[in-house]
PLY file of the C-alpha trace (Angstrom):
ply
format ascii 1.0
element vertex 383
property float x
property float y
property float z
element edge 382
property int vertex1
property int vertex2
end_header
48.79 197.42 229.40
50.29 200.53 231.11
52.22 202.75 229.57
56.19 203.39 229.79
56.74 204.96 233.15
57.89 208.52 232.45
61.61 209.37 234.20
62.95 213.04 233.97
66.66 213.28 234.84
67.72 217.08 236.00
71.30 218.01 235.44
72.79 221.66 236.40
75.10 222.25 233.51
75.11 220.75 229.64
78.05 217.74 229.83
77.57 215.39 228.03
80.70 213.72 226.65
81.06 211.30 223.34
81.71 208.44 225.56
79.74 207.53 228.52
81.99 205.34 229.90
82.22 207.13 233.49
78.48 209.77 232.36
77.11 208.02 235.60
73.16 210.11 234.22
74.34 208.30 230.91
74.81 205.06 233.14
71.61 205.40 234.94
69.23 205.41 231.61
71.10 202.81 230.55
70.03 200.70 233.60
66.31 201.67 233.05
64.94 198.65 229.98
63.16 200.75 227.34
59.81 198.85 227.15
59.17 200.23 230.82
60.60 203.03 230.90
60.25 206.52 228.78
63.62 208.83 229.26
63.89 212.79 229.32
67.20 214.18 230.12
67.12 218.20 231.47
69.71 220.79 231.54
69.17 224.07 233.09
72.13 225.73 231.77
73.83 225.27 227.97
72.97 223.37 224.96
75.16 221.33 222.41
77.07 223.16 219.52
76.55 221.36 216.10
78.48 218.28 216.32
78.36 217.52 219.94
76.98 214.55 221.52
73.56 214.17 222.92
72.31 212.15 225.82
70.98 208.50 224.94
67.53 209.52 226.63
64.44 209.35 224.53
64.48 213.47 223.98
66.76 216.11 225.86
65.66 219.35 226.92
67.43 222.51 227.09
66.38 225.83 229.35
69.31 227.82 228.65
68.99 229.71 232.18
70.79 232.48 232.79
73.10 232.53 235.85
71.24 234.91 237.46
68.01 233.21 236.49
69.41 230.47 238.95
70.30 232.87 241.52
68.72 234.02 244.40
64.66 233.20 244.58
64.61 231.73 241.21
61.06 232.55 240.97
61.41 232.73 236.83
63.30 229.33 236.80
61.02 227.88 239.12
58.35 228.23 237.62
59.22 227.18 233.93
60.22 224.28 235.75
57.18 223.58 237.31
54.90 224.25 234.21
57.04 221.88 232.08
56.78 219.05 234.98
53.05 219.54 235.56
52.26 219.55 231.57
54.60 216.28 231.22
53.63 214.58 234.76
56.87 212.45 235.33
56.83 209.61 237.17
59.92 209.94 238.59
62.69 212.93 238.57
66.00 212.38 239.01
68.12 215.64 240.64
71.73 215.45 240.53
73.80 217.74 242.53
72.52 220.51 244.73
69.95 223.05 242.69
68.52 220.76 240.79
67.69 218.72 244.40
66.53 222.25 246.16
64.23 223.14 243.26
62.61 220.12 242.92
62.41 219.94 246.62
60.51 223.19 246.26
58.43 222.27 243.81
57.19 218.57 244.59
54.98 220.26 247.51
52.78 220.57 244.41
53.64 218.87 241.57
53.60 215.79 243.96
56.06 213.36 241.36
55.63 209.91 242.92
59.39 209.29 243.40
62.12 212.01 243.22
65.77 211.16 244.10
68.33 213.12 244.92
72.09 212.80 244.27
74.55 214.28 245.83
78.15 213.81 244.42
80.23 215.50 247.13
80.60 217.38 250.52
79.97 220.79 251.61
76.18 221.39 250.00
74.46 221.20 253.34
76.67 223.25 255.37
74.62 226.38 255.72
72.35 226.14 258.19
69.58 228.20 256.20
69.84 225.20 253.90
69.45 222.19 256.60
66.67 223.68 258.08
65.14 224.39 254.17
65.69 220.71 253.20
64.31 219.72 256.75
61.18 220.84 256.28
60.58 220.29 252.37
61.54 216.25 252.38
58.65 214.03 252.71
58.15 210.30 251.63
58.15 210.75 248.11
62.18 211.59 248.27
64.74 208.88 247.90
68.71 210.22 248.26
72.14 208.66 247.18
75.45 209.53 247.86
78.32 208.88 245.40
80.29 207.14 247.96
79.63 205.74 251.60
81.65 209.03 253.01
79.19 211.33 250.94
75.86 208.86 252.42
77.80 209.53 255.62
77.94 213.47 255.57
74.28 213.70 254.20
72.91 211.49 257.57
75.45 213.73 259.36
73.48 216.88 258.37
70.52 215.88 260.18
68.18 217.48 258.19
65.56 214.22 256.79
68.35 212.11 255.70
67.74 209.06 257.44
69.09 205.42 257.08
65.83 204.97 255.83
66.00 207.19 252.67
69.60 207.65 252.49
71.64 205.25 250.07
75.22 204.85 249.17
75.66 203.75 245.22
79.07 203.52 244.68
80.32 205.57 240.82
81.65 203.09 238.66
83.14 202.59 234.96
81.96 201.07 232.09
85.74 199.20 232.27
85.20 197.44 228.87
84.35 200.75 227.02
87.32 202.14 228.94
89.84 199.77 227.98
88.60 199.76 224.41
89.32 203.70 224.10
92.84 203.49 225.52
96.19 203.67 223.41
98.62 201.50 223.98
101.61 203.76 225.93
103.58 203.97 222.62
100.75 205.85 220.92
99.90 207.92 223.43
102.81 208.93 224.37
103.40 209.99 220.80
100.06 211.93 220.67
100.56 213.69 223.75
104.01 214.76 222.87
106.29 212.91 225.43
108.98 210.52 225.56
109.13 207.08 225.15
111.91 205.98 227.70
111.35 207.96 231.00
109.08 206.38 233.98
106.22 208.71 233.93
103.73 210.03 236.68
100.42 211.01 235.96
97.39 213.24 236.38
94.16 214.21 235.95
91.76 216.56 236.51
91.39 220.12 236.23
93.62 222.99 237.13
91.93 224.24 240.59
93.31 224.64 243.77
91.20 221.65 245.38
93.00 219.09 243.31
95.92 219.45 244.80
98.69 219.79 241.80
100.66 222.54 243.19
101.87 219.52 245.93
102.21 216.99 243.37
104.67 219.50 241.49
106.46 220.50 244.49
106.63 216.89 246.06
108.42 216.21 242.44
110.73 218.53 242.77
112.67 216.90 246.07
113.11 213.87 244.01
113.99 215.15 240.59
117.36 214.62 241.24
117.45 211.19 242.61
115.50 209.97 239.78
116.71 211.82 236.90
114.16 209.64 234.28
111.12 210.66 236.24
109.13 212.92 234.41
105.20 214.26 235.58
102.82 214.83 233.35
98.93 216.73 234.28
96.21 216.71 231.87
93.64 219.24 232.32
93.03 222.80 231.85
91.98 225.60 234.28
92.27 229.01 236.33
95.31 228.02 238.31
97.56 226.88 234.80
99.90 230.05 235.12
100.19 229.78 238.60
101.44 225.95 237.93
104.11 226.75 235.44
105.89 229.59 237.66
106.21 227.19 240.10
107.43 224.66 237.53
109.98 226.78 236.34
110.60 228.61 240.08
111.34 224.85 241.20
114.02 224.30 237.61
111.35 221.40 236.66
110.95 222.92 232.97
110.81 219.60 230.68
110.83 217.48 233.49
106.78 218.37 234.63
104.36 218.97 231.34
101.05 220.83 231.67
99.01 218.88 229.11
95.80 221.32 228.85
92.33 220.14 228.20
92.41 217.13 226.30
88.69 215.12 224.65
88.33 212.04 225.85
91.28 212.06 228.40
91.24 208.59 229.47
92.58 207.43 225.93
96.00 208.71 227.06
96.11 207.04 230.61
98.38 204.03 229.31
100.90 206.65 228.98
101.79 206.60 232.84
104.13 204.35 235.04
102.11 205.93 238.04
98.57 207.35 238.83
98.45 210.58 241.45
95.50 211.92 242.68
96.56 214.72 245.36
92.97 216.23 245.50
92.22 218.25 248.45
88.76 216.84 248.69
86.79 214.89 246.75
83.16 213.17 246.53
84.51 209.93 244.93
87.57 210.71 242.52
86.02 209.09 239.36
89.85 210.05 237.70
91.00 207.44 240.23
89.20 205.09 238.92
90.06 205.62 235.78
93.83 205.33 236.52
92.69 201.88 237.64
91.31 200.75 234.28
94.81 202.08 232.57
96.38 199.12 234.97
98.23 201.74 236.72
99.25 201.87 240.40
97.67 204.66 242.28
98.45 207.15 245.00
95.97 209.73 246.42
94.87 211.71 249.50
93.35 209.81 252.06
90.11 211.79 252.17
86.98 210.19 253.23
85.75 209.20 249.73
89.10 208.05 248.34
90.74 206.03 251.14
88.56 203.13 251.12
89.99 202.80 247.29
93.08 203.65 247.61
93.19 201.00 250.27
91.22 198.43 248.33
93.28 198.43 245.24
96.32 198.40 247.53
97.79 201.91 246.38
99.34 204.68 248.87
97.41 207.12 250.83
99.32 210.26 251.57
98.28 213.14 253.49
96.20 216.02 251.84
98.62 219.52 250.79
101.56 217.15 252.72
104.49 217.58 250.48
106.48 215.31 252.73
104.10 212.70 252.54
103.44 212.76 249.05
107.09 212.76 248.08
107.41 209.96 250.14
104.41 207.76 248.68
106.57 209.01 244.93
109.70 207.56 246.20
108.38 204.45 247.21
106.95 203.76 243.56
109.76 205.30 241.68
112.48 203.12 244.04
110.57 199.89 242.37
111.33 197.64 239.37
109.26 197.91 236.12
108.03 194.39 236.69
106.59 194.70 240.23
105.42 198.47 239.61
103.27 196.55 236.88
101.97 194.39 239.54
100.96 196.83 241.25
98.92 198.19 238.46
97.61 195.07 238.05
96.48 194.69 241.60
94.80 198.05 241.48
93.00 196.34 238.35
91.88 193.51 239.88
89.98 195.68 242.68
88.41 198.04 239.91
86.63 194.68 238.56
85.31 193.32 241.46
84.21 196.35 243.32
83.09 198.95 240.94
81.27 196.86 238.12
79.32 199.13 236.05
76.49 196.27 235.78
76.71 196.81 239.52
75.89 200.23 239.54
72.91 199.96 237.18
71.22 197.39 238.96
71.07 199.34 242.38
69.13 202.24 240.31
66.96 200.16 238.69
66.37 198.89 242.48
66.16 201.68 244.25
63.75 203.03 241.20
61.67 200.29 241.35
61.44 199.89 244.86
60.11 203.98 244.93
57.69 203.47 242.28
55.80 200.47 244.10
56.64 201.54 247.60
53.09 202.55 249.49
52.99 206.71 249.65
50.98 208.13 252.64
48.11 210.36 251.74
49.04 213.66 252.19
0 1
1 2
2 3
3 4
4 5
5 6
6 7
7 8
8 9
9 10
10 11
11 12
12 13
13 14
14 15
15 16
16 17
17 18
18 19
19 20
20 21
21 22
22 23
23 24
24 25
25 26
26 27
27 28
28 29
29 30
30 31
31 32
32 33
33 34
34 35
35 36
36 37
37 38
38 39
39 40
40 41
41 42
42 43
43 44
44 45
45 46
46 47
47 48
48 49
49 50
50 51
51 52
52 53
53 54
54 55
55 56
56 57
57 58
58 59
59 60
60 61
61 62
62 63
63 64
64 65
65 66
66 67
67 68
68 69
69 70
70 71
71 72
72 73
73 74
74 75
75 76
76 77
77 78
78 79
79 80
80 81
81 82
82 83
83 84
84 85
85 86
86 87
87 88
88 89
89 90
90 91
91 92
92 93
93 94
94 95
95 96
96 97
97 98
98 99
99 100
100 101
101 102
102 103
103 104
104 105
105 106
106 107
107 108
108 109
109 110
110 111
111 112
112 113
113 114
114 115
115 116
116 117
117 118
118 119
119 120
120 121
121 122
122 123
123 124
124 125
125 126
126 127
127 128
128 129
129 130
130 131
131 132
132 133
133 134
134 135
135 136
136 137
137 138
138 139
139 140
140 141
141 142
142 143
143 144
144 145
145 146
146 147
147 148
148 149
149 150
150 151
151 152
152 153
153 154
154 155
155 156
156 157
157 158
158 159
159 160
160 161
161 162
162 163
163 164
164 165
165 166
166 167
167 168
168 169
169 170
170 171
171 172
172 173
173 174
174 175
175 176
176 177
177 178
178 179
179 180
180 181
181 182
182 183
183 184
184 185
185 186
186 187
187 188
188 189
189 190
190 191
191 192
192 193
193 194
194 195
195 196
196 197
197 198
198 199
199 200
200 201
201 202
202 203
203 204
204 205
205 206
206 207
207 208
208 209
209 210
210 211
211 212
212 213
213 214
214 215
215 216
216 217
217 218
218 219
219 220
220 221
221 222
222 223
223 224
224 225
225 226
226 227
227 228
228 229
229 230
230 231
231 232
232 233
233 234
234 235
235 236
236 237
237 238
238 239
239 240
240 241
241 242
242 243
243 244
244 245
245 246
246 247
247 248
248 249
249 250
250 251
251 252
252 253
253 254
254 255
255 256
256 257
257 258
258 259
259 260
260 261
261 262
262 263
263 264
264 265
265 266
266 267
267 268
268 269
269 270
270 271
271 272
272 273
273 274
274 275
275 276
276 277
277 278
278 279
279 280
280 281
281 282
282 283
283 284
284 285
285 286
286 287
287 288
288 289
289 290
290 291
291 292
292 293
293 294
294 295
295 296
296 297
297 298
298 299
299 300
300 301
301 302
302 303
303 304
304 305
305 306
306 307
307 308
308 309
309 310
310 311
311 312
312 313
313 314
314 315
315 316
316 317
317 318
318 319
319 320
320 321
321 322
322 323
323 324
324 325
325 326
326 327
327 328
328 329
329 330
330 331
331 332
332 333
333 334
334 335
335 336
336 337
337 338
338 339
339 340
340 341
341 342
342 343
343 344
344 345
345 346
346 347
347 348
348 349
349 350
350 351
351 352
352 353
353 354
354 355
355 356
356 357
357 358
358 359
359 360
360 361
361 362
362 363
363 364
364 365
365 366
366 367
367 368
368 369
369 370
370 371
371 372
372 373
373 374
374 375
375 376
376 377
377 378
378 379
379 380
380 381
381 382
């Protein structure tokens, strides 16, 4: 009887969280059955303090590279990296995001790992053309890639630089929704834990405090109806470079107590049955997991039309407003604030209904085990 197949999964950065309901590495072991298949989960950069969660893969290894060390050549890196495949000879390696891809890329010329797949969870990584005509010549048959989203799929085979149709797949991110809903407070609670009150309709946030997610708009869109709805409060959790920045302009705008800057808070999505509302005003965005997690909090959603959002936005029958359009997203706030309690709760619900049916985590799993499978027993050319 053959052994377990051996599957390495190669993540940038240490982030592992204590619930995996939207870890979509988590979400791929998970899909892999454990009499098949032996697990390894990789992080180039950080480790766990004591207390803090592991990955559910067999064993996890840590590098602990330097930044530098991933800089540049990354001769060093490279080849600790190779050693460590060539002494455990994977099966398959799973890269998500960019350097993990490139270095395996780099690598497999040699190490020659039956199936490696690449995942790409947003735009912009293939824009240089040093890189496209890298990639170009370093993917051979061996390399399977997914984008997060069919708008990411879309800009990889836009690149033109070996993604084909061919090797190319879209897996749409999902949520575990059950674990989700089970780590949710009811709005009385967590409005209580988060320090608001209990009788104003309330728009929320998510996501970290950077320019590309767009807050700055949501703030200022805000403040042009802060008057005609004087129980309208906003309320952003996350934590980040751009935090200052946010509360001058709260305060510039006279929206002190009326817009609340939450900070980083563990496990966020507990607190997302304290909204009325879900606003996601990202500049750009590979998928917009936090939208999806609005969506499990039975909230109605608005968001930026980008490529990778619209088709949800659309499909759970939210708004779309145009990206850094105050004007547009003010309107899109109006429209929602303007309604009833009862059908702004339909709304929610209809944005729950589409969550379900399109972005099933057992969904999810099953196309990796697929596409895994389907690698593994595909005929390779002889090089």
């Amino acid at each position: 009887m053959r052994q377990r197949y051996k599957v390495l999964q190669l993540q940038p950065d240490y982030n592992i969280k204590q619930h995996d309901f939207a870890d979509l590495a988590e979400q791929v072991f998970k899909a892999l059955p454990k009499e098949r298949y032996e697990t390894t989960m990789a992080f180039l950069k950080g480790r766990p303090e004591a207390g803090q969660p592991v990955s559910r893969a067999d064993r996890s290894v840590y590098f602990e590279f330097s930044d530098s060390a991933l800089k540049g050549m990354r001769l060093k890196a490279l080849w600790q990296l190779f050693r460590f495949c060539r002494r455990e000879r994977f099966d398959v390696v799973i890269c998500n995001r960019f350097k993990p891809v490139n270095m395996m890329l780099q690598l497999n010329r040699w190490l020659k790992i039956p199936l490696c797949i690449g995942i790409s969870h947003g735009f912009g990584e293939y824009d240089r053309l040093y890189r496209r005509r890298q990639t170009r010549r370093l993917i051979d048959q061996r390399w399977q890639f997914v984008g997060v989203s069919p708008a990411v799929r879309q800009y990889l085979l836009d690149c033109k630089c070996g993604f084909t149709g061919g090797n190319t797949h879209g897996i749409t991110n999902a949520i575990d929704i059950d674990q989700a809903e089970c780590l949710q407070l009811s709005r009385s609670e967590a409005r209580a834990q988060l320090g608001l009150p209990h009788d104003v309709r309330l728009i929320g946030a998510l996501g970290r405090l950077v320019p590309i997610k767009g807050h700055t708009y949501l703030i200022q869109a805000f403040a042009t109806l802060k008057d005609k709805y004087p129980q309208a409060q906003v309320a952003i959790i996350g934590a980040g470079r751009e935090q200052a920045r946010l509360q001058t302009e709260i305060e510039r705008l006279g929206l002190a107590g009326r817009v609340h800057l939450l900070g980083f808070r563990e496990n966020a999505l507990q607190y997302v049955r304290a909204f009325d509302l879900w606003t996601m005003p990202s500049l750009a965005e590979g998928l917009g997991l936090a939208l999806l997690e609005g969506m499990s909090g039975h909230l109605p959603v608005i968001a930026s039309d980008v490529p990778a959002m619209l088709p949800l936005i659309q499909g759970a029958g939210g708004l779309a407003v145009k990206p850094a359009d105050v004007a547009s997203l003010a309107g899109a706030l109006d429209s929602y604030l303007a309604l009833d309690d009862q059908t702004l709760r339909a709304k929610g619900e209809q944005a729950y209904r589409y969550l379900t049916h399109e972005h099933d985590i057992d969904v999810f799993r099953q196309q990796y085990l697929r596409l895994i499978e389907s690698g593994l027993h595909a005929p390779k050319e002889t090089q």
